[in-house]
C-alpha positions as CSV (number, residue, x, y, z in Angstrom):
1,X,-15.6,26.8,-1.4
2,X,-13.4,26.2,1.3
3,X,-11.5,22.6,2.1
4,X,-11.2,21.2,5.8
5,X,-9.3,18.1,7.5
6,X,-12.6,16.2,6.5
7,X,-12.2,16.8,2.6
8,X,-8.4,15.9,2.5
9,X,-9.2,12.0,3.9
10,X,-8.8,8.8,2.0
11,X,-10.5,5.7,2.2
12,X,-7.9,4.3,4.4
13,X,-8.3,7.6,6.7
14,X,-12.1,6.6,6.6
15,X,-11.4,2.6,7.5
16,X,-9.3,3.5,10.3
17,X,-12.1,6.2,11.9
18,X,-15.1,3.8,11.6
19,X,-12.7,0.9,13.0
20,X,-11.6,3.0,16.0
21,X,-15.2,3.7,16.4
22,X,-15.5,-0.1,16.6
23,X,-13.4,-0.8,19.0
24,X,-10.3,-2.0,17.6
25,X,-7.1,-0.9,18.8
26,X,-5.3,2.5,17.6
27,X,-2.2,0.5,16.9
28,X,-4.1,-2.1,14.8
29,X,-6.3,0.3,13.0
30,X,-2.9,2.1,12.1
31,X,-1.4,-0.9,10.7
32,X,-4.9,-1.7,8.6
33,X,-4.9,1.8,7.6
34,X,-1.1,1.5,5.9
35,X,-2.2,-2.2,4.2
36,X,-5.2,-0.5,2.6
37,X,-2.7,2.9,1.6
38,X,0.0,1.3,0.5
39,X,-1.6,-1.4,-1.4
40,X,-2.9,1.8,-3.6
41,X,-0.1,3.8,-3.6
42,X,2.5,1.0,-4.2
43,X,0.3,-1.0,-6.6
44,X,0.8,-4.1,-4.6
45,X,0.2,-7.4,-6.9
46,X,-4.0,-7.7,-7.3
47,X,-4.2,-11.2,-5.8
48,X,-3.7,-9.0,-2.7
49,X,-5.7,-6.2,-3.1
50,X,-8.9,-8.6,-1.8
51,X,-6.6,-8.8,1.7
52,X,-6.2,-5.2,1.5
53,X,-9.9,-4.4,2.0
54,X,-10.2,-3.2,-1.8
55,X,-12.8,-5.8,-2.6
56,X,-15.5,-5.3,0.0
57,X,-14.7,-1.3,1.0
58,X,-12.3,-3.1,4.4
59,X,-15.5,-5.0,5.9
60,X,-13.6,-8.1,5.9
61,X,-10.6,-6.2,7.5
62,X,-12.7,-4.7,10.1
63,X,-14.2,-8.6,11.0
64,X,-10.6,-10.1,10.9
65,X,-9.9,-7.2,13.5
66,X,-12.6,-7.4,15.9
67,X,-12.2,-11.1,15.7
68,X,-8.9,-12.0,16.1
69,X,-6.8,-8.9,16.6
70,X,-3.2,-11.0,17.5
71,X,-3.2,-13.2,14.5
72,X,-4.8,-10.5,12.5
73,X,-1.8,-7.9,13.3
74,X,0.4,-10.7,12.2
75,X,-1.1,-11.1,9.3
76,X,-1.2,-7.9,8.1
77,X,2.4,-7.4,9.6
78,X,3.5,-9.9,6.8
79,X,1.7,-8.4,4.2
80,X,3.3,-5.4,4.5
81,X,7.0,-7.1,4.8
82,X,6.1,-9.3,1.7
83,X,5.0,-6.2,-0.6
84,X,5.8,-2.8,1.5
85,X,7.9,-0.4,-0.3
86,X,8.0,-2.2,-3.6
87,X,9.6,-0.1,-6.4
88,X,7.1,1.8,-8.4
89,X,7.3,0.2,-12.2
90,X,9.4,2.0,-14.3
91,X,7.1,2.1,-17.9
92,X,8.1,0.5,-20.8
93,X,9.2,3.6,-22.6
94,X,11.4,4.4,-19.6
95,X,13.1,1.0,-19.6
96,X,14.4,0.1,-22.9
97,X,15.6,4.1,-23.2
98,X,17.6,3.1,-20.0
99,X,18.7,-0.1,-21.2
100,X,19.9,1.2,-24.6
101,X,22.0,4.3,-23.0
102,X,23.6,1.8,-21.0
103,X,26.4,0.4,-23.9
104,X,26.8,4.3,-24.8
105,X,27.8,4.8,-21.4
106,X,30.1,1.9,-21.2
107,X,32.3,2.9,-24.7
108,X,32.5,6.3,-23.4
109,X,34.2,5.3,-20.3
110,X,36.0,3.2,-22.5
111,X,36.7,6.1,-24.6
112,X,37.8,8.4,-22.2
């Protein structure tokens, strides 16, 4: 079995084709295309996932898009300055080992 471009796509890489193929613009479909990947990737708060097309496979994207591409790129413009680049969430375990090497650290400076 061999792979091709085709079977290393996402969904977003998918949205962004069919919307080019509707006519919105390649700077637009980009900027859909990063709210639907890095809501995913960045696990963006759920209330917005339903702006991020994960609700309805991006139809609603793709009619906010045709529609009203200037306030749509704004929109989406804010989503992404509002959760973009969020830290990943350090798990539980992770955190309190963290939290309890941090007064060992502080008495051995002390120490020292």
């Amino acid at each position: 079995m061999t792979m091709n471009d085709q079977d290393m796509l996402f969904e977003w890489d998918f949205w962004k084709s069919h919307a080019l193929d509707l006519g919105v613009a390649e700077d637009l479909a980009e900027l859909g295309k990063s709210i639907m990947r890095d809501a995913y990737l960045e696990r963006w708060p759920e209330e917005s996932l339903g702006e991020c097309g994960w609700w309805d496979d991006g139809f609603g994207m793709l009619a906010q898009a045709q529609k009203n591409p200037q306030e749509t790129r704004k929109h989406w413009a804010a989503l992404l300055r509002r959760y973009g680049r969020r830290r990943a969430a350090t798990p539980l375990a992770a955190r309190s080992r963290a939290l309890q090497a941090r007064p060992r650290a502080a008495e051995e400076q002390r120490i020292a």
